[in-house]
C-alpha positions, 0 to 999 in steps of 0.5 A: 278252568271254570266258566268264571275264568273265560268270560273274557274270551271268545273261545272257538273250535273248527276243522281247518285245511292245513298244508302237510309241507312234507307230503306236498314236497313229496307228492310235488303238490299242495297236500292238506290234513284236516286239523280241529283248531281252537280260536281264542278271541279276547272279548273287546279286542279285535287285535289279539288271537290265539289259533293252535291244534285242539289237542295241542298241549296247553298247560299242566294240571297242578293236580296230576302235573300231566299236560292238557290240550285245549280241547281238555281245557275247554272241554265245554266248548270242544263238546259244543264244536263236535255236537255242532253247535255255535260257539257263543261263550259262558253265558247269556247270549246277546241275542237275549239282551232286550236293551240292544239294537240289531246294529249295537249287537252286530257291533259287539259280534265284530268286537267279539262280544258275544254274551251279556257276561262278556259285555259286563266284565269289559274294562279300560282300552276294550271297554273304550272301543264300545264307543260314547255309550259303552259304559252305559251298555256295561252297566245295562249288562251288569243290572240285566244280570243282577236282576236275573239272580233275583228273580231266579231267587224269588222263582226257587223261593216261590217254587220251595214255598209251594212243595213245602205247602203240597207236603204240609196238604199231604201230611195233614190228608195221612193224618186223617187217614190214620184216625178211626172212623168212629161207626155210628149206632143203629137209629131208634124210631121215634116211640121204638125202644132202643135195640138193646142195654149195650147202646145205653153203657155210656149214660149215667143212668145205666147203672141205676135200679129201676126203682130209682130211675122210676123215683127219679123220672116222677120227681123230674117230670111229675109222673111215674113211667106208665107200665112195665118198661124195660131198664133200657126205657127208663134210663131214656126217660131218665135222661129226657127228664134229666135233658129238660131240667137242664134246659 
């Protein structure tokens, strides 16, 4: 049975004294055994109340056809009794209710109502006992639960939203990892001449002769490289010369 299923109940588990009639007439004495119980409570109704031992035969299971105790049944609720904790039901305790007195939620414990859930499903003679503003109560219970849903949505939207943004960041950073530093060449004092011809591979003028570089420096700049300079030397004039005619 899911926890959709007993919103409409109270369901407690205790340790109860019973009377063992046989050994009492034995022993001519009260004799009592120590049994867990379970007590069904139906929410808005002080009137009605199941009382049977935990691990009495409750109902069949349609799937193996075997019996179930109430203690298998409601195995959430016997889990909570035997770990020590209180039995409040499925749900949101009204304790969390913010709309509610101190008073309005002694009332509703009186009445068994113990959770908002309880409290929003309540219909016809329960829902009456409530009093003059128990369908107000109700519908506060229901919105109060609507308005949990959405803003549980907006939390795991917004919490998706940021682990999406974190592996996008992550990506983007192993991208740029992955890429080649390019490694910058050795620098060239001003007035130095370059450390070698493989620095001018990438120069369109690298593959002229020098006679053409010096031809084409004079007609750039008006004035034939003076000396003996090296290739290297006249394909930076070259390029220079070709720099400032561009400009």
């Amino acid at each position: 049975m899911d926890a959709s299923s007993t919103k409409h109940l109270h369901i407690e588990f205790k340790n109860v004294a019973v009377e063992n009639r046989t050994k009492s007439l034995k022993e001519g004495r009260p004799i009592f055994d120590q049994q867990e119980q379970v007590h069904i409570k139906f929410v808005g109704d002080t009137r009605k109340e199941l009382v049977a031992p935990a691990h009495e035969k409750c109902i069949r299971d349609p799937a193996t056809n075997l019996w179930v105790s109430y203690a298998q049944l409601y195995h959430r609720h016997y889990e909570a009794f035997k770990s020590g904790e209180a039995a409040i039901g499925e749900g949101t305790p009204i304790s969390e209710l913010p709309f509610l007195t101190e008073a309005r939620r002694a009332e509703l414990r009186a009445l068994h109502i113990h959770t908002a859930e309880g409290l929003a499903q309540l219909e016809g003679a329960n829902l009456s006992r409530l009093g003059m503003f128990g369908r107000e109560l109700k519908e506060q219970a229901k919105n109060y639960i609507e308005r949990a849903k959405e803003t549980a949505l907006e939390s795991r939207l917004s919490a998706e939203n940021a682990a999406l943004k974190a592996q996008l960041e992550a990506l983007t950073l192993q991208v740029h990892a992955m890429q080649p530093v390019p490694t910058p060449g050795p620098m060239t004092l001003p007035g130095a001449e370059p450390a070698g011809d493989d620095e001018q591979a990438s120069s369109i003028f690298s593959g002229w002769e020098d006679s053409v570089l010096r031809v084409f420096i004079k007609e750039r700049t008006g004035a034939a490289p003076k000396g003996q300079p090296s290739h290297a030397t006249l394909v930076r004039l070259a390029e220079e010369a070709n720099a400032k005619e561009a400009a």
